[in-house]
MIFIVEX-169412 format. One line per field, with one value per atom (N, C-alpha, C, CB): residue number from 0; residue in one letter; atom name; x, y, z. Coordinates in Angstrom, 3 decimals. Atoms other than C-alpha are relative to their C-alpha. Glycine has a CB too. Layout:
guba: [NUM	...]
miza: [A	...]
kolvex: [CA	...]
u: [X	...]
v: [Y	...]
w: [Z	...]
This chain:
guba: [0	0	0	0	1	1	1	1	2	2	2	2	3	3	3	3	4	4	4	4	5	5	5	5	6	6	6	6	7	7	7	7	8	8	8	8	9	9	9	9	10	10	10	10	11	11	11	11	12	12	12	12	13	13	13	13	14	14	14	14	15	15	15	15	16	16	16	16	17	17	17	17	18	18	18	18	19	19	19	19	20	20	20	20	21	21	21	21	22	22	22	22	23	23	23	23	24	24	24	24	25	25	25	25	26	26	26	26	27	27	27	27	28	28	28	28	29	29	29	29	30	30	30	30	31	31	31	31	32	32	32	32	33	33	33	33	34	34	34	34	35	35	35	35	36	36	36	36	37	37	37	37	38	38	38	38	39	39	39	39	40	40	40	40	41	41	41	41	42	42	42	42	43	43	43	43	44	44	44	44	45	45	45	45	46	46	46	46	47	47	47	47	48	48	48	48	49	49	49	49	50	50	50	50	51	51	51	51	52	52	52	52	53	53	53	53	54	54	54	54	55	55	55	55	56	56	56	56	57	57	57	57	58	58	58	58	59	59	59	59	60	60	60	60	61	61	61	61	62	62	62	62	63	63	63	63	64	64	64	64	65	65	65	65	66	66	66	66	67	67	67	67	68	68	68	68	69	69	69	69	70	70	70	70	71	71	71	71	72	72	72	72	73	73	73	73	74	74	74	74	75	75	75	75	76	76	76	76	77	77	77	77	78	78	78	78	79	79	79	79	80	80	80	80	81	81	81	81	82	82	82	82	83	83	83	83	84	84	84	84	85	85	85	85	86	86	86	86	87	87	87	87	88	88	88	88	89	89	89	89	90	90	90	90	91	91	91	91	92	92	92	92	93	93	93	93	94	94	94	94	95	95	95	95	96	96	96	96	97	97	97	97	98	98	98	98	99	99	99	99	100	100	100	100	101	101	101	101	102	102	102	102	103	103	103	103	104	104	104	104	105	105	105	105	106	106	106	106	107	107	107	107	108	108	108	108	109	109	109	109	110	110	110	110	111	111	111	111	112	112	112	112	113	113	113	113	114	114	114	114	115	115	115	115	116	116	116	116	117	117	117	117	118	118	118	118	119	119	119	119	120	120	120	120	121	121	121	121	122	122	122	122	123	123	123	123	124	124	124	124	125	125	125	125	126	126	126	126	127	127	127	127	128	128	128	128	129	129	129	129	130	130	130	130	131	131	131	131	132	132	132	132	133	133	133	133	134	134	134	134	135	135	135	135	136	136	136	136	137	137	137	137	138	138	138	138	139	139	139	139	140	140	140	140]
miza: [X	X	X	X	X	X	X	X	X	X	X	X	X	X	X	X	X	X	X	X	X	X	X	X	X	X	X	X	X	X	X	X	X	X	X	X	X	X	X	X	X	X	X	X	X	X	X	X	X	X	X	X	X	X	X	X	X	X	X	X	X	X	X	X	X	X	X	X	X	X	X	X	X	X	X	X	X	X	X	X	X	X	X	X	X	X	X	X	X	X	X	X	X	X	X	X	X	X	X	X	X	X	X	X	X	X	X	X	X	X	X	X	X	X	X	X	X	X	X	X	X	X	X	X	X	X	X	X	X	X	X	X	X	X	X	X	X	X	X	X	X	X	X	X	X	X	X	X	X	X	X	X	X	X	X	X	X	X	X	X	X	X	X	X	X	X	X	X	X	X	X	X	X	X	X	X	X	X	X	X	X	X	X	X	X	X	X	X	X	X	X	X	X	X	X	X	X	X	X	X	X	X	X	X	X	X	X	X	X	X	X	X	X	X	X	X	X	X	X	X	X	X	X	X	X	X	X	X	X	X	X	X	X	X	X	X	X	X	X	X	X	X	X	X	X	X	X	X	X	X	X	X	X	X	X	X	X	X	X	X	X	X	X	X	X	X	X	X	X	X	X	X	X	X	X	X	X	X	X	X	X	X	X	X	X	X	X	X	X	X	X	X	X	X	X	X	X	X	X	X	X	X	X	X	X	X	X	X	X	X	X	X	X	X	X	X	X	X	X	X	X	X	X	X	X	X	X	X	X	X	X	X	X	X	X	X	X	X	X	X	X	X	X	X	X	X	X	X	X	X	X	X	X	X	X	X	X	X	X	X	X	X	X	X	X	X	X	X	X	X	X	X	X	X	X	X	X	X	X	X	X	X	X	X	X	X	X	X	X	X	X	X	X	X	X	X	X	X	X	X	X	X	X	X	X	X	X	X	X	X	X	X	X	X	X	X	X	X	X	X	X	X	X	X	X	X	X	X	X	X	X	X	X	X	X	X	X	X	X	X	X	X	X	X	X	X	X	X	X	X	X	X	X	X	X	X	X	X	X	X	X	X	X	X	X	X	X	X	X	X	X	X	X	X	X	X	X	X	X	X	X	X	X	X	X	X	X	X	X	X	X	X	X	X	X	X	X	X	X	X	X	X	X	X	X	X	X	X	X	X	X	X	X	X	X	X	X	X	X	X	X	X	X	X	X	X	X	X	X	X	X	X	X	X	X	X	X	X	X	X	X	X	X	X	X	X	X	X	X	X	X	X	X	X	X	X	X	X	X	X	X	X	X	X]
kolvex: [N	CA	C	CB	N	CA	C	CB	N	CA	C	CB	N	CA	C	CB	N	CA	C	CB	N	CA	C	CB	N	CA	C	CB	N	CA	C	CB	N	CA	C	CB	N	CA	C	CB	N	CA	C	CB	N	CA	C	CB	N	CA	C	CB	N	CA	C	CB	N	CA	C	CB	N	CA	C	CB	N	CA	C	CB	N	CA	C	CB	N	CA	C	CB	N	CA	C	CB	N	CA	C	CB	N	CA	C	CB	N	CA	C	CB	N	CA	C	CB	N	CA	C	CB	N	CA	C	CB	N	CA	C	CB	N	CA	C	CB	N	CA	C	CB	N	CA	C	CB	N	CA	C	CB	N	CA	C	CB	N	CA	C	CB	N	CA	C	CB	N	CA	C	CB	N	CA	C	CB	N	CA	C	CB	N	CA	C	CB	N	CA	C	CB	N	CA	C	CB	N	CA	C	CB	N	CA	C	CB	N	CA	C	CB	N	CA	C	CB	N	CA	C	CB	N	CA	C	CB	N	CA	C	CB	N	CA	C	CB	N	CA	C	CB	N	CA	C	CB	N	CA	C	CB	N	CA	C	CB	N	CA	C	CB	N	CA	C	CB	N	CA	C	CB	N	CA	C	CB	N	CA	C	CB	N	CA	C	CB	N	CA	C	CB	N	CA	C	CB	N	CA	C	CB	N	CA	C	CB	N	CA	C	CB	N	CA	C	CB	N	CA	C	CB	N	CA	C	CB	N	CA	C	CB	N	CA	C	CB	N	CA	C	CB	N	CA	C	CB	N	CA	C	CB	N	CA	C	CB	N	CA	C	CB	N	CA	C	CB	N	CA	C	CB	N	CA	C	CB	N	CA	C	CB	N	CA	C	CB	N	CA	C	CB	N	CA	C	CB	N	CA	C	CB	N	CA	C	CB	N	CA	C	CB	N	CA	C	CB	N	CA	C	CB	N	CA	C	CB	N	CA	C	CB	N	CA	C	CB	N	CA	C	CB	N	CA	C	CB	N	CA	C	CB	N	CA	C	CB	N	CA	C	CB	N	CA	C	CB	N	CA	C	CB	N	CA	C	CB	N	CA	C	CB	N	CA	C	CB	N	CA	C	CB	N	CA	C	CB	N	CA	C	CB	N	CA	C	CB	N	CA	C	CB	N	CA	C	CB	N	CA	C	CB	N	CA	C	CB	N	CA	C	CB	N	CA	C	CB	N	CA	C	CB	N	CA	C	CB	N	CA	C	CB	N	CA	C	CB	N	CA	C	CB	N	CA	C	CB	N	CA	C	CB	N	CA	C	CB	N	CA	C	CB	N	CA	C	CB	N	CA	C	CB	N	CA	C	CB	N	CA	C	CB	N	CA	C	CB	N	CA	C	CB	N	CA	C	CB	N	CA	C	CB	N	CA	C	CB	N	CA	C	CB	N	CA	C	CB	N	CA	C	CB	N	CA	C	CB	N	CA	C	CB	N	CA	C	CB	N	CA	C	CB	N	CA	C	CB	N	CA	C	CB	N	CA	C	CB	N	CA	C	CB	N	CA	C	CB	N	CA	C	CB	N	CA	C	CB	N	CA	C	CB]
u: [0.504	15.298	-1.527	0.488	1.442	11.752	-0.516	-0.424	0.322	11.526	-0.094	1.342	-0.499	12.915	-1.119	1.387	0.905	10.314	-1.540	0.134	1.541	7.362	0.159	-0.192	-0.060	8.555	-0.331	0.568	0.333	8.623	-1.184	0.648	1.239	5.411	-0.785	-0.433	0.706	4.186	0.260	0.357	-0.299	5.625	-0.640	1.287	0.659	3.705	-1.361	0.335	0.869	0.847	-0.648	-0.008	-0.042	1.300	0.038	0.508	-0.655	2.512	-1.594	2.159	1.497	-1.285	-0.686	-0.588	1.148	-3.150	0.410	0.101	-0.724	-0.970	-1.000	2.429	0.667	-2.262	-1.383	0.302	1.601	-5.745	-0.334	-0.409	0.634	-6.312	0.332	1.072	0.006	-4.659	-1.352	1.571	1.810	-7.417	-1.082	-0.989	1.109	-9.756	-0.160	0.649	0.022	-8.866	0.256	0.393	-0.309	-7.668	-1.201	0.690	2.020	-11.734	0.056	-1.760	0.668	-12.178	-0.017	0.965	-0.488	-9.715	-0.435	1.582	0.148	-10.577	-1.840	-0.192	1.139	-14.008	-0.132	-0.977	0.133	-12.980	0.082	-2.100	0.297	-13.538	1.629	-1.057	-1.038	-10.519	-0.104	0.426	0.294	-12.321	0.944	-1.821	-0.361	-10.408	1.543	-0.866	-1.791	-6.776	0.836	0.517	-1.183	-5.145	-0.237	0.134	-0.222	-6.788	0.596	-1.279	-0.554	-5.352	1.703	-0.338	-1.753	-1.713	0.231	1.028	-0.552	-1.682	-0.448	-0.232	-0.086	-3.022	1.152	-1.552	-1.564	0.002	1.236	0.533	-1.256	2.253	0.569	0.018	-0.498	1.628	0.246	-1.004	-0.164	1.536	1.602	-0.909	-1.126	4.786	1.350	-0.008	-0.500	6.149	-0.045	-0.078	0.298	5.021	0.848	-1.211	-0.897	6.937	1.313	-0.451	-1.615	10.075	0.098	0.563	-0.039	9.667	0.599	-1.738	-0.216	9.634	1.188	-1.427	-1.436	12.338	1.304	-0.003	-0.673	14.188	0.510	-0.858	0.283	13.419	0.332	-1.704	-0.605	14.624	0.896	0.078	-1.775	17.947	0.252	1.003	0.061	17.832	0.095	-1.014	-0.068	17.178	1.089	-1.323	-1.088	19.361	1.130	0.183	-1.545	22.518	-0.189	0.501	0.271	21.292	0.741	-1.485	-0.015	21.251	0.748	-1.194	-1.321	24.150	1.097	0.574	-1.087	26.290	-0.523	-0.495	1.030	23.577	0.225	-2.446	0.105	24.350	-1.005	1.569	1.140	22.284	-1.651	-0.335	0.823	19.591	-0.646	0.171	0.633	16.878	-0.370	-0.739	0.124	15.996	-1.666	0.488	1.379	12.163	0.022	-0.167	0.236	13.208	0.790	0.573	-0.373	15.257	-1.206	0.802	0.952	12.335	-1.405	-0.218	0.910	9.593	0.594	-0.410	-0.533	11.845	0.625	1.012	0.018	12.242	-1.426	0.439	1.242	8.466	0.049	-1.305	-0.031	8.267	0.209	0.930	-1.063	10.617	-0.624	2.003	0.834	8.489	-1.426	-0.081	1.191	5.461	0.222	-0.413	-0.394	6.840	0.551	1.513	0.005	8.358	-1.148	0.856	0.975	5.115	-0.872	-0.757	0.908	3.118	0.705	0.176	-0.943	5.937	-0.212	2.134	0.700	5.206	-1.098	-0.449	1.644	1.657	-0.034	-0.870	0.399	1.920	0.465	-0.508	-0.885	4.562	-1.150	1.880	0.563	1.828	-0.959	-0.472	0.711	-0.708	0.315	0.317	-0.503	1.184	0.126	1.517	-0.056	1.786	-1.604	1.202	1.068	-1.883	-0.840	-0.662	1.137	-3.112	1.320	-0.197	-0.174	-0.250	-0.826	1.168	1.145	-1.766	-1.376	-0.105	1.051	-5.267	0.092	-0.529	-0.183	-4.303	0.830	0.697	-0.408	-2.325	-0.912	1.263	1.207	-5.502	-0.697	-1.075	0.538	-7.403	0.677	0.159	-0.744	-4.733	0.160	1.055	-0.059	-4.982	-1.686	0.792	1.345	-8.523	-0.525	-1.114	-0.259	-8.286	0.445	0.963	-0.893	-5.721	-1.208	0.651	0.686	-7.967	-1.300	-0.359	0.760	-10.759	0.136	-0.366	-0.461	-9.181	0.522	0.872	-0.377	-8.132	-1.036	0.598	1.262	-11.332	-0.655	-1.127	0.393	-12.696	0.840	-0.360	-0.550	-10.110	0.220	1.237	0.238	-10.703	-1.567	0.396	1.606	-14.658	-0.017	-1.004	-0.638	-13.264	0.027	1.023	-0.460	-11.943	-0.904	1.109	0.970	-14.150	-1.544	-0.555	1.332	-17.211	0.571	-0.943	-0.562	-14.577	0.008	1.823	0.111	-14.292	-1.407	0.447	1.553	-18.413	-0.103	-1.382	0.888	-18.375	0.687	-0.249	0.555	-19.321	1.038	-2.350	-0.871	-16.531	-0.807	0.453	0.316	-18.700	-0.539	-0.387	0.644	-20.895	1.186	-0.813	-0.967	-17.584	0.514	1.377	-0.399	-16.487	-1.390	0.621	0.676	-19.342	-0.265	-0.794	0.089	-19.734	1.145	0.313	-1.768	-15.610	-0.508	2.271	0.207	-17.094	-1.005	-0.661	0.880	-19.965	0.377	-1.289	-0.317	-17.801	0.788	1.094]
v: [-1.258	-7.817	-0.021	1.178	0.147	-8.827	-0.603	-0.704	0.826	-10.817	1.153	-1.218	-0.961	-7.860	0.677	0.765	-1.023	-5.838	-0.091	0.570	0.662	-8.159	0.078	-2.212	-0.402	-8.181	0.910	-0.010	-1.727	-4.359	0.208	1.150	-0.564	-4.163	-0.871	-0.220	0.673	-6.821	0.457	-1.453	-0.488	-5.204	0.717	0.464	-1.104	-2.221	-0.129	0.614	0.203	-3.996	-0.329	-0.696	-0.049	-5.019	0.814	-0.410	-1.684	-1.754	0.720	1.232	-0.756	-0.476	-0.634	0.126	0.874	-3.467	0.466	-1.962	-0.602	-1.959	1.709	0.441	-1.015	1.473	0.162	0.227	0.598	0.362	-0.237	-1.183	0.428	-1.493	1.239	-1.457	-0.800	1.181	1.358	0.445	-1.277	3.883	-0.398	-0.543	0.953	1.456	0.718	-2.055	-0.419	1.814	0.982	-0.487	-1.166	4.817	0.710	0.593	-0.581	5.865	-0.750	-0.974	0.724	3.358	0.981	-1.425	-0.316	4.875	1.298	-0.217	-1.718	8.721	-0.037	0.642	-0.026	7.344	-0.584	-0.438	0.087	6.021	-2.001	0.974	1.892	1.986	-0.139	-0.696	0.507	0.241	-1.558	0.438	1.591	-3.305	-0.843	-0.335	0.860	-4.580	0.211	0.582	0.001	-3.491	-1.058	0.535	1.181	-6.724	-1.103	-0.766	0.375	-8.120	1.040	-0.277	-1.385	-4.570	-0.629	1.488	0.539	-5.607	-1.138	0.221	1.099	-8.868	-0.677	-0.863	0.363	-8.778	1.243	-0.110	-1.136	-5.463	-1.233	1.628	0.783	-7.732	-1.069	-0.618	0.794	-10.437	0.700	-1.070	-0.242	-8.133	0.161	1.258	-0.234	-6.806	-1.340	0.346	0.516	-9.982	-0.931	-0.229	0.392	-10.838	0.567	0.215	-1.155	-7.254	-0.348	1.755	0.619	-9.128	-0.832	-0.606	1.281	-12.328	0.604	-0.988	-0.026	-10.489	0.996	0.514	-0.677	-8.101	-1.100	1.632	1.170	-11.198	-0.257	-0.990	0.892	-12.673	1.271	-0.810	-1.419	-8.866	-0.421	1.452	-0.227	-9.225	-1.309	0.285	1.604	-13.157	0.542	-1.142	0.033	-12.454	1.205	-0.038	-1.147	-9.234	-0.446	1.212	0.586	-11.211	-1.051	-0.825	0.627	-14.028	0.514	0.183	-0.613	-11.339	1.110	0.286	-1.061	-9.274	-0.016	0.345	0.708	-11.465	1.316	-2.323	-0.221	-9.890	1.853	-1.073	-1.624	-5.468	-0.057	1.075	-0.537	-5.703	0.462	-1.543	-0.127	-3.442	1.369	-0.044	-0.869	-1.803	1.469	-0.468	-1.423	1.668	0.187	1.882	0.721	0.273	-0.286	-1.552	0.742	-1.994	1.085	-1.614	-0.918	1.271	0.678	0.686	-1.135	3.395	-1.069	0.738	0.689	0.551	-0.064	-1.200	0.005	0.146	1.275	-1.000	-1.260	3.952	0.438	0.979	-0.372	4.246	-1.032	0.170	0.916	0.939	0.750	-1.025	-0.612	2.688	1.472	0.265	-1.264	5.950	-0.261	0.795	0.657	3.984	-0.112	-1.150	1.053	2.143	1.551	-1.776	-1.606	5.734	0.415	1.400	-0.928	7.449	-1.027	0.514	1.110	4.506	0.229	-1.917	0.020	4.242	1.428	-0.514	-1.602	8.280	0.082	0.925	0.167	7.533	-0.537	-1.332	0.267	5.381	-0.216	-0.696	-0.384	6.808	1.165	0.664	-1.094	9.782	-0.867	1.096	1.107	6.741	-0.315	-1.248	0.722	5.309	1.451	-0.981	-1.268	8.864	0.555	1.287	-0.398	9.750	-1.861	1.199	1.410	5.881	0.093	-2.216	-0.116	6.691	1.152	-0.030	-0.706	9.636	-0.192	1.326	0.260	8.096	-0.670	-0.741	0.963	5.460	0.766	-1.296	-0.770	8.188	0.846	0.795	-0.627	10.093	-0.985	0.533	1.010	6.930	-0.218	-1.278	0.310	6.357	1.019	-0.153	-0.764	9.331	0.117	0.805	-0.041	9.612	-1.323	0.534	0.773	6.318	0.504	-0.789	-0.781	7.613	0.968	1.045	-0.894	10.336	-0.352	0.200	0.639	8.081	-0.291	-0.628	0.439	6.174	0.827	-0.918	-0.934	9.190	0.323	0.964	-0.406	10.608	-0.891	0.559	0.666	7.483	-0.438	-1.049	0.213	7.102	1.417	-0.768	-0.833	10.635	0.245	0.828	0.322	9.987	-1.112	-0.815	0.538	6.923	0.389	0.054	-0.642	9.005	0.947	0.480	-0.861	11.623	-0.923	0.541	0.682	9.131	-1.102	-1.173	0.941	7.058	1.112	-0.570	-1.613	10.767	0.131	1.800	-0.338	10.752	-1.008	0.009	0.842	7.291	0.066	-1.495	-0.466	7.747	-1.454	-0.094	0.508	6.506	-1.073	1.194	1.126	4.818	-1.182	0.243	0.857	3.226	-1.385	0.902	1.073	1.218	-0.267	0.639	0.736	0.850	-1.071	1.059	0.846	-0.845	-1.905	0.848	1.301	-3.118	-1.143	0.493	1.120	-4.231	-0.458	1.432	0.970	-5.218	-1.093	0.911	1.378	-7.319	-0.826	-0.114	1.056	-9.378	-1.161	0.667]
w: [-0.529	-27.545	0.061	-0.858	0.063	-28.335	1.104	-1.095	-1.418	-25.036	1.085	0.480	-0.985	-23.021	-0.197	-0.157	-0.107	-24.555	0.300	-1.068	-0.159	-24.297	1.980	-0.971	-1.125	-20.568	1.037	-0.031	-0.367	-19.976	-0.152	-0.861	0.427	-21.376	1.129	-1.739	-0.937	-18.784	1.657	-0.278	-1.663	-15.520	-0.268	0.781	0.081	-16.692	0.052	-1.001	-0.398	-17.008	1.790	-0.833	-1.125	-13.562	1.048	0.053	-0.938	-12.035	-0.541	-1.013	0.384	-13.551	0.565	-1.378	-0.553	-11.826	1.618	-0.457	-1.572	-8.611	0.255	-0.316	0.294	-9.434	0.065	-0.956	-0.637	-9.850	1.175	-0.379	-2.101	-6.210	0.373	1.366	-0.920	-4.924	-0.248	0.033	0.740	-6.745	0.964	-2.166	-0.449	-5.293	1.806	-0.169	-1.252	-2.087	0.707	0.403	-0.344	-1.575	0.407	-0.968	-0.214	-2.208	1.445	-1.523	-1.397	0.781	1.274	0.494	-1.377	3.349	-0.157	0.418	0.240	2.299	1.108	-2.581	-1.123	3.969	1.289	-0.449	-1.686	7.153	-0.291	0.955	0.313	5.371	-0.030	-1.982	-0.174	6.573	-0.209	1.185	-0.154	6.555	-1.150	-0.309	1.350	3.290	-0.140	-1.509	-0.080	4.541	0.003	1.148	0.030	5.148	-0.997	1.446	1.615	1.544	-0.476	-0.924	0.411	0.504	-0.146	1.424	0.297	1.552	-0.125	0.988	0.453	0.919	-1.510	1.063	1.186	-2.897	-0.566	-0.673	0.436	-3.079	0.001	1.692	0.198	-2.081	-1.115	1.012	1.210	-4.619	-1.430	-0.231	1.281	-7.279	0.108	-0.574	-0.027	-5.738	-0.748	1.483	0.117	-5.812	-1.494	1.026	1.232	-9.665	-0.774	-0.376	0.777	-10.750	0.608	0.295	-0.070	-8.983	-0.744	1.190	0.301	-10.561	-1.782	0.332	1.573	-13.977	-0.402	-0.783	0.194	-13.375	0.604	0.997	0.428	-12.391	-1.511	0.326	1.180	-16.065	-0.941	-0.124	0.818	-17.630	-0.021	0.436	0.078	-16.360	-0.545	1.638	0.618	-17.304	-0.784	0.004	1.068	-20.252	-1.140	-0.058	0.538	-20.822	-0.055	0.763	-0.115	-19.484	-1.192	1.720	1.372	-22.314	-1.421	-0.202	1.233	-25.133	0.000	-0.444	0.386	-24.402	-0.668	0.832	1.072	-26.624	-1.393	-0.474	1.532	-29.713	0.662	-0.086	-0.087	-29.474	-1.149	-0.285	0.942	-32.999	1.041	-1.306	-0.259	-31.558	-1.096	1.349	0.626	-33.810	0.085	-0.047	-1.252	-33.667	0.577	-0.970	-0.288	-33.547	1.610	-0.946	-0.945	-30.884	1.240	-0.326	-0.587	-29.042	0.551	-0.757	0.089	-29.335	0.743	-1.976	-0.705	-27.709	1.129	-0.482	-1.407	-24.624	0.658	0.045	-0.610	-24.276	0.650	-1.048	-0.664	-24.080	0.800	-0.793	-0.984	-21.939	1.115	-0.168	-1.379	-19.589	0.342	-0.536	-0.199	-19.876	0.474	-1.319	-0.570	-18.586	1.099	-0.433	-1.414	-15.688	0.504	-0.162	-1.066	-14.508	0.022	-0.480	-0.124	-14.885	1.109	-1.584	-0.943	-13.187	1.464	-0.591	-1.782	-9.764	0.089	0.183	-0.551	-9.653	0.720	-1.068	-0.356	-9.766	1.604	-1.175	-1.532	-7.020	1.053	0.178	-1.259	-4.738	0.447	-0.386	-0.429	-4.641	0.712	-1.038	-0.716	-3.964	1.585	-0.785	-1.043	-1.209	0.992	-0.421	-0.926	0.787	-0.005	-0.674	-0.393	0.785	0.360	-1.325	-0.588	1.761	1.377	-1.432	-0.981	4.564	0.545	0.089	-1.163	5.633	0.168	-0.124	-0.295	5.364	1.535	-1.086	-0.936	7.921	1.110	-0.617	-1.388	10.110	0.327	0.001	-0.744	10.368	0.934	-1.030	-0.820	11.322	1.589	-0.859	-0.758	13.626	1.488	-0.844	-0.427	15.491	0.409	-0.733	-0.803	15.872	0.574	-0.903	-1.207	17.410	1.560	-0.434	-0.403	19.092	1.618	-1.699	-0.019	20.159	1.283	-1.501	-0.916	21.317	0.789	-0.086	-1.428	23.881	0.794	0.025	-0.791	25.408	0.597	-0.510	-1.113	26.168	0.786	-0.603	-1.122	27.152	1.561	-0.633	-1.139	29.587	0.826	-0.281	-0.663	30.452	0.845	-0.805	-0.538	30.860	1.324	-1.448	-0.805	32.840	1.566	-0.544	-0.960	35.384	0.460	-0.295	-0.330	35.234	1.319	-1.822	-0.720	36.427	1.472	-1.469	-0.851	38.404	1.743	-0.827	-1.191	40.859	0.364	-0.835	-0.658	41.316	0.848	-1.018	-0.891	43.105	1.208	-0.449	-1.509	46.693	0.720	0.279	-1.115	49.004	0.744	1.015	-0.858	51.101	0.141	0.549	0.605	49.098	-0.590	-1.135	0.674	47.394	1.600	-1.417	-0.951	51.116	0.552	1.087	-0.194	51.954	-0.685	-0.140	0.954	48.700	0.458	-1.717	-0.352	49.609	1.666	0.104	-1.424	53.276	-0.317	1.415	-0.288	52.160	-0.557	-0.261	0.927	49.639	1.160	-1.425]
């Protein structure tokens, strides 16, 4: 059980280094800084894929030590808080993840936004030029 719990205690560390970047960046996108998005998701992902590797090595090790029920009430009571970490942390940063989406659907929109007018300015200046003048230019080519 001491493996399981040294475990738990290490996804949590992980699930806080998740928490962190995202803190990080979250400040970024709240200001419009998008430059560090695709290091953004691709150091999420490895953490993601670190907090698989070790919840892998939980159940490993749970299927191992399910022969052994002797469990302490010590060793009960460390993998209740464990497990009261790692929920409070995935809270943390399900709220994370819905305000770094709507950062990036604002961005997205006032993009969005831009290319509209310029393709309304576009048009607008495309309606001032003088018929004859562009018939002329298309005869001397």
């Amino acid at each position: 059980m001491t493996r399981i719990i040294t475990l738990l205690n290490e996804k949590n560390h992980y699930l806080e280094k998740f928490y962190s970047l995202n803190e990080v960046e979250l400040a970024n996108f709240a200001q419009g800084q998008f430059d560090n998005l695709e290091h953004f998701y691709q150091t999420r992902e490895r953490i993601l894929e670190v907090l698989k590797y070790v919840d892998a090595q939980i159940e490993k090790v749970h299927d191992e030590e399910a022969q052994q029920n002797a469990i302490t009430e010590g060793e009960r009571r460390e993998v209740k808080e464990a497990l009261a970490i790692k929920d409070e942390y995935v809270a943390r940063i399900i709220e994370q993840d819905i305000q770094v989406l709507a950062c990036i659907e604002m961005a997205k929109n006032s993009i969005i936004k831009e290319l509209q007018e310029v393709r309304r300015s576009r048009k607008a200046v495309g309606s001032y030029k003088s018929k004859t003048f562009s018939n002329r230019l298309n005869e001397e080519v």
